[in-house]
LODOGU-533184 format. One record per residue (C-alpha): residue number from 1; y negated, z, x. Coordinates in steps of 0.1 Angstrom, whole numbers, plus 2048, in hexadecimal, padded with zeros to 3 digits. Each point is the difference from the previous one (the first is absolute). Layout:
<site miza="NUM" yy="Y" zz="Z" xx="X"/>
...
//
This chain:
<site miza="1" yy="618" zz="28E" xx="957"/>
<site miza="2" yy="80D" zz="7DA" xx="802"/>
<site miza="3" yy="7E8" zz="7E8" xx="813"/>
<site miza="4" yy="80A" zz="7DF" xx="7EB"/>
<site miza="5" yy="7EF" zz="7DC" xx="808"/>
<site miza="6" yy="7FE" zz="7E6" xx="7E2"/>
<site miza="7" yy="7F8" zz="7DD" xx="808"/>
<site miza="8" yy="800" zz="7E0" xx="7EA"/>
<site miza="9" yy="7F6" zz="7D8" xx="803"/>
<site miza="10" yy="816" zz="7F2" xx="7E2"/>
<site miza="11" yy="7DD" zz="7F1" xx="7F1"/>
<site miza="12" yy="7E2" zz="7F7" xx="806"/>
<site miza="13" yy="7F7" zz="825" xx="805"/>
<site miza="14" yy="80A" zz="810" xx="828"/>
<site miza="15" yy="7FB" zz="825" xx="7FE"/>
<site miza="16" yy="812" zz="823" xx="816"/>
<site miza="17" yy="801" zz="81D" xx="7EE"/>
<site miza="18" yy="806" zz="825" xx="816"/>
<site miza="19" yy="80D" zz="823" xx="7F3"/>
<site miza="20" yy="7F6" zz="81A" xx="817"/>
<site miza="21" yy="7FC" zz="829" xx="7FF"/>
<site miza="22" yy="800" zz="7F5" xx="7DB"/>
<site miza="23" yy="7DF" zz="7E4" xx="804"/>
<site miza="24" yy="801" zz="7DE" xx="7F8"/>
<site miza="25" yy="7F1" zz="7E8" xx="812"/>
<site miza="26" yy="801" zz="7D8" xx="7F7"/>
<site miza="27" yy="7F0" zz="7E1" xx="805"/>
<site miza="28" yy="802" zz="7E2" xx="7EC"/>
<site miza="29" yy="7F3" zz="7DD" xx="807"/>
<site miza="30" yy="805" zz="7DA" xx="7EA"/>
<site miza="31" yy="806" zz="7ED" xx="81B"/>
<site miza="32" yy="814" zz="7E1" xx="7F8"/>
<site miza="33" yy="815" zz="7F0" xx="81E"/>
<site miza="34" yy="7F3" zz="81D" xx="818"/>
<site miza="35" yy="818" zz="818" xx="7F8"/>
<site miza="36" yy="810" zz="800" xx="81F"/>
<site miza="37" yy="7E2" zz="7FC" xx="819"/>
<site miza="38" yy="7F1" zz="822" xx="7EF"/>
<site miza="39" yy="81E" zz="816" xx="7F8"/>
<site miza="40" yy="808" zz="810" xx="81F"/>
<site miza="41" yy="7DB" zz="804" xx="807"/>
<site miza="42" yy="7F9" zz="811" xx="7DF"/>
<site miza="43" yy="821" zz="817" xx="807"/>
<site miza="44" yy="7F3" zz="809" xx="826"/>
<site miza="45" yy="7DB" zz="80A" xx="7EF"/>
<site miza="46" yy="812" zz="817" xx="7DE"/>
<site miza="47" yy="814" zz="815" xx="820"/>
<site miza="48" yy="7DF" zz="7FF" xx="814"/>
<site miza="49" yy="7ED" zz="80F" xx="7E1"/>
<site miza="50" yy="81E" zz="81A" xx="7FE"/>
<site miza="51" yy="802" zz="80A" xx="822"/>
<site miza="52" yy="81F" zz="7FB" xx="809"/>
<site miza="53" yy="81C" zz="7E6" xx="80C"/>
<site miza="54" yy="81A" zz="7E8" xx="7F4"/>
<site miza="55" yy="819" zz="81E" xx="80A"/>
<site miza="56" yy="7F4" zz="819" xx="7E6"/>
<site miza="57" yy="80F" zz="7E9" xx="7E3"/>
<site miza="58" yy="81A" zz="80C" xx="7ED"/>
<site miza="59" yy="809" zz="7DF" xx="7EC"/>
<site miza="60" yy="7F1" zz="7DE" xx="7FB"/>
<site miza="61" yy="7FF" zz="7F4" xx="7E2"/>
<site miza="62" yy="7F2" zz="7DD" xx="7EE"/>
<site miza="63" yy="802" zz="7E9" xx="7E7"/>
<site miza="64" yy="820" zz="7EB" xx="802"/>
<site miza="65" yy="7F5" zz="7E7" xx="7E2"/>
<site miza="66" yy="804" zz="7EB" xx="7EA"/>
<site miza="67" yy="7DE" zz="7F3" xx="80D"/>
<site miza="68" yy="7F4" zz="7E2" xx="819"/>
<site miza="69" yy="824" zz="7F6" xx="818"/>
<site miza="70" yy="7E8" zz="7FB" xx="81E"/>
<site miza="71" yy="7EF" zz="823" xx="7F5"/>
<site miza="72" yy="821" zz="819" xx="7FD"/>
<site miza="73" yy="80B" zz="7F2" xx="81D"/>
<site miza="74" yy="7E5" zz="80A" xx="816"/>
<site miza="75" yy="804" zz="823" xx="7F3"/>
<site miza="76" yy="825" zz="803" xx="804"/>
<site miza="77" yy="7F8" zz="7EF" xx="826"/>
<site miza="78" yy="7EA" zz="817" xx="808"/>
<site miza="79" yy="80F" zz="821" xx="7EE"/>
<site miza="80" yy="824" zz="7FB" xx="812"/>
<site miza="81" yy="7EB" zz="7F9" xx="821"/>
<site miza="82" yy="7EB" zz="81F" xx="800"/>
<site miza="83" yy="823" zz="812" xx="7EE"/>
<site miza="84" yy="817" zz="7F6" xx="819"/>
<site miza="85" yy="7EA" zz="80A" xx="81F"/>
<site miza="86" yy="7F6" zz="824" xx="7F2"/>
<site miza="87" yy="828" zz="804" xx="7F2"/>
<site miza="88" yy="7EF" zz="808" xx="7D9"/>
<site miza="89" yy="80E" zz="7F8" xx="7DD"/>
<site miza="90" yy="7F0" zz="7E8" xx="7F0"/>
<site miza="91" yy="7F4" zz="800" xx="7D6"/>
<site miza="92" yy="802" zz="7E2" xx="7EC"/>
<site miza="93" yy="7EC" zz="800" xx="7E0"/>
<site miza="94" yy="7FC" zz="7E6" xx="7E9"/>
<site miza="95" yy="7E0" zz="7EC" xx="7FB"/>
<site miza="96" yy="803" zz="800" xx="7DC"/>
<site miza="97" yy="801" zz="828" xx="7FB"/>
<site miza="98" yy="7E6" zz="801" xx="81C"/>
<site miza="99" yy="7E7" zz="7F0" xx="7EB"/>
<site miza="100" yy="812" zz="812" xx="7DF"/>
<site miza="101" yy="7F3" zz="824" xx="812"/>
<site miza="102" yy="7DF" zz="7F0" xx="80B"/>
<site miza="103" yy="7F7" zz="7F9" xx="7D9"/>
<site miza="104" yy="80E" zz="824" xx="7F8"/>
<site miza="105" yy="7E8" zz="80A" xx="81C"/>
<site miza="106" yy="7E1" zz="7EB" xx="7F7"/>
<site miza="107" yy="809" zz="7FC" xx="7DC"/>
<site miza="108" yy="815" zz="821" xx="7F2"/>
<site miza="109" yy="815" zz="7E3" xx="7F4"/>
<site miza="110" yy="826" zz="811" xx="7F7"/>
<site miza="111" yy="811" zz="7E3" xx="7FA"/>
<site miza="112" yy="7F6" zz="7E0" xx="813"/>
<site miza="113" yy="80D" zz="7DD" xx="7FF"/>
<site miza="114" yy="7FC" zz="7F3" xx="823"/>
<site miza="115" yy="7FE" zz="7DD" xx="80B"/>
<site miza="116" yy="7FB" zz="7EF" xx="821"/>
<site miza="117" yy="7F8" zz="7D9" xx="801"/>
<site miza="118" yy="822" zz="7F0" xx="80B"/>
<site miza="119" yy="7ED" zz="7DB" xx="805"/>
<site miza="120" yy="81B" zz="7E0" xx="7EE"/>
<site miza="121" yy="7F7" zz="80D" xx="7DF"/>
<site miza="122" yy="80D" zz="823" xx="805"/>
<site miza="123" yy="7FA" zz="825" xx="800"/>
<site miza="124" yy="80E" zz="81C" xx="80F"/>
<site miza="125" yy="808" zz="81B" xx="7E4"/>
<site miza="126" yy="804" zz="825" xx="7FB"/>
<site miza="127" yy="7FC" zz="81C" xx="7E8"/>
<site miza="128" yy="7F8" zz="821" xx="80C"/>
<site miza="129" yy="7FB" zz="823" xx="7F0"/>
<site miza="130" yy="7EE" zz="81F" xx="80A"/>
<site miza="131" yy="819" zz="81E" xx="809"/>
<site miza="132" yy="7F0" zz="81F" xx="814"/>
<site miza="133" yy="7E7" zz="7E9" xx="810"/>
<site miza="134" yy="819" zz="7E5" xx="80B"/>
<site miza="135" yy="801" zz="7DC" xx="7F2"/>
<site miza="136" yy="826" zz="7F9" xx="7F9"/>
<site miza="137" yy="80F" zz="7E3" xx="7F8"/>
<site miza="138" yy="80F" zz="7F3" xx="7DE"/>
<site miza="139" yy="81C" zz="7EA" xx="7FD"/>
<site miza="140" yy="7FC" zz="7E7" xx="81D"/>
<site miza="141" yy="7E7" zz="7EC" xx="816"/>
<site miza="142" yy="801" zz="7D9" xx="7F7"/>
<site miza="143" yy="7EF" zz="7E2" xx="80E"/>
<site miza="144" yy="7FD" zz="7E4" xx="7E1"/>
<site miza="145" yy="7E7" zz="7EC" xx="7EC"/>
<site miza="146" yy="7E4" zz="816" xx="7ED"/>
<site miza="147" yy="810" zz="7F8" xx="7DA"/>
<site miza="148" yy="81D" zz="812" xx="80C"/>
<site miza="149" yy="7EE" zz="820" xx="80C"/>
<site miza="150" yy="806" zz="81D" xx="7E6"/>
<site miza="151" yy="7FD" zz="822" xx="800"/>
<site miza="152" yy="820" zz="817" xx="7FC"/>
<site miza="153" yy="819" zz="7FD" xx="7E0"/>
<site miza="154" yy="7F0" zz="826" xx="7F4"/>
<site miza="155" yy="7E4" zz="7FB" xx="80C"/>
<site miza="156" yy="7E2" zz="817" xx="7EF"/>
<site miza="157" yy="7DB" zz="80E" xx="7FF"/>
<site miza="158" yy="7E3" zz="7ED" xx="81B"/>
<site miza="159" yy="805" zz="7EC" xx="81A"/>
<site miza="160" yy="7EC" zz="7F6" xx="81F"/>
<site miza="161" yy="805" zz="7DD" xx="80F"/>
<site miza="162" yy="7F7" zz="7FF" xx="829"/>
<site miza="163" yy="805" zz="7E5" xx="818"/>
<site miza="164" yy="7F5" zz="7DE" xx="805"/>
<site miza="165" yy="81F" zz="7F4" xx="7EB"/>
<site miza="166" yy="7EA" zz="806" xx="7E3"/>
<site miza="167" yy="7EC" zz="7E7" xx="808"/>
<site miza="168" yy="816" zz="7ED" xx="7E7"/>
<site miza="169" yy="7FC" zz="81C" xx="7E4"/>
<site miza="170" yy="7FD" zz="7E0" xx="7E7"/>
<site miza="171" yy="822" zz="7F8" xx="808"/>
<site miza="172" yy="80E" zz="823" xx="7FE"/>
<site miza="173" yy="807" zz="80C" xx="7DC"/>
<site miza="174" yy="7FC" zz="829" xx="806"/>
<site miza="175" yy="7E6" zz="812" xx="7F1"/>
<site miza="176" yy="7EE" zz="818" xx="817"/>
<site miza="177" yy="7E5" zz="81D" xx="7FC"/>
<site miza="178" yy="7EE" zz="7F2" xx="824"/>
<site miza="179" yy="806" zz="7E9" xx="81C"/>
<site miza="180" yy="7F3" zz="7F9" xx="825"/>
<site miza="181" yy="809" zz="7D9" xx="806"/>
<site miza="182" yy="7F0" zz="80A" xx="827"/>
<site miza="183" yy="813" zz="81D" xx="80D"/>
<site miza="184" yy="814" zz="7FC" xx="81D"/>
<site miza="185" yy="816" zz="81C" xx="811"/>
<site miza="186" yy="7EF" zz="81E" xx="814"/>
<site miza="187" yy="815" zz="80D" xx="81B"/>
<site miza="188" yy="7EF" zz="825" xx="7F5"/>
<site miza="189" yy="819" zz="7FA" xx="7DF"/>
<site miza="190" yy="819" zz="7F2" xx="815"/>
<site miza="191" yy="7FE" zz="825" xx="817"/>
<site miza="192" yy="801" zz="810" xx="7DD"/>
<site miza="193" yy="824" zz="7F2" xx="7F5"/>
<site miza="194" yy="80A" zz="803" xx="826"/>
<site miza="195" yy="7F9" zz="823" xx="7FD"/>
<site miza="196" yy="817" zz="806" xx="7DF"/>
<site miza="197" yy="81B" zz="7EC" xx="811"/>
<site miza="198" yy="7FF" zz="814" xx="821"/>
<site miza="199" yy="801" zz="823" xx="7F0"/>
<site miza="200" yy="823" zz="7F0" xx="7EF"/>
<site miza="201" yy="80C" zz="7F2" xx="823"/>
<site miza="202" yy="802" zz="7DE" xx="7F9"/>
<site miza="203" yy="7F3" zz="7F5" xx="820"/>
<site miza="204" yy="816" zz="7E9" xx="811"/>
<site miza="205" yy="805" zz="7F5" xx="825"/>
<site miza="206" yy="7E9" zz="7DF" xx="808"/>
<site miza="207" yy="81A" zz="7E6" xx="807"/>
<site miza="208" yy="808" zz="806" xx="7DD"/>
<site miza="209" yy="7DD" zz="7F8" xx="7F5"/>
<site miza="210" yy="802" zz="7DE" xx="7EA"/>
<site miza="211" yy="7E5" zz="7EE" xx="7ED"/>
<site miza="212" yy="801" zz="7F8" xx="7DA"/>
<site miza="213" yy="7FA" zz="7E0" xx="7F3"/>
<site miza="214" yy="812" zz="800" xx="7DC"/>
<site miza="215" yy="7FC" zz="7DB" xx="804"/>
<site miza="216" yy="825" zz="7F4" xx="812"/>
<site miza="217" yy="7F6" zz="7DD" xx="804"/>
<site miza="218" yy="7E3" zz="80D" xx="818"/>
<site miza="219" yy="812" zz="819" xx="812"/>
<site miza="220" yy="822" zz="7F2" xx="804"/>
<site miza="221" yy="80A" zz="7E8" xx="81B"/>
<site miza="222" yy="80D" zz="7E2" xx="7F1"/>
<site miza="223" yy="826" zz="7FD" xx="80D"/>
<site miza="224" yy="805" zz="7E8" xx="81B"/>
//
């Protein structure tokens, strides 16, 4: 049975997740601007509650955005350091479907609009549907204003709206059956998708682990 370690810090939210003998163990804290004081600490204490050491991990896996630039990059620092020293694949999930499979989790929500606050007048954006448990993507992830947030072309039946990029639901025109303008990723949801994508083998070796920022004009170097 894998031994899989989720992490994420692409919010406000810092929080490990750990699969092992089939338990889950997780903390979660809302620590703004600590993230990276408190994540190694709060790793060190979920393998201490285990029982066992950083050389029992199968995989790493954690939340590679769209979320905070300063916030996905501590995690991919600190996943390719811990990666690279124990030779382990690494597991990127994305912080949209993260909190997608937390409102499935906390909600039963089967379709869910999520939406992270991109700051400048933006959101992050992406639609998600329930198949055997897993939150999967529709269409594409986006970063752009709220008016321009819409659910997919055939889209039908309830949805759920989670993520702090609701906190401009006037601005958005979809219609939804709930919402949770609060919710920020869990790394227990993250472990979750992480899961699904490790029994398909799509880890991937950690120099090959790269944040996602959907916004270019952040994340690209300007040319010289």
């Amino acid at each position: 049975m894998s031994t899989l370690l989720a992490l994420d810090t692409a919010t406000e939210a810092c929080s490990v997740a750990l699969l092992h003998d089939g338990k889950v163990l997780t903390h979660y804290e809302v620590i703004p601007r600590l993230h990276a004081q408190r994540l190694l600490p709060m790793i060190k204490d979920l393998l201490a509650e285990a029982g066992i050491g950083l050389s029992a991990l199968d995989a790493i896996a954690f939340g590679r955005g769209p979320g905070a630039f300063t916030g996905v990059r501590i995690a991919i620092g600190v996943v390719q350091g811990l990666a690279f020293g124990l030779d382990r694949p690494v597991l990127p999930v994305s912080n949209l479907a993260v909190l997608a499979q937390r409102a499935y989790r906390e909600h039963g929500a089967h379709q869910v609009a999520a939406a992270i606050d991109a700051r400048m007048d933006e959101v992050y954006w992406g639609c998600y549907q329930q198949a055997s448990g897993e939150m999967r993507l529709l269409g594409h992830e986006a970063v752009l204003p709220p008016e321009r947030a819409a659910l997919p072309a055939d889209a039908s039946g309830d949805w759920f709206g989670a993520g702090t990029g609701w906190g401009y639901a006037e601005r958005i025109a979809v219609s939804l059956a709930g919402s949770d303008a609060t919710m920020l990723p869990h790394a227990q949801d993250l472990l979750t998708l992480a899961t699904f994508a490790w029994s398909r083998g799509e880890a991937i070796v950690a120099d090959s682990a790269q944040p996602v920022y959907l916004r270019d004009k952040v994340a690209t170097p300007k040319a010289r």
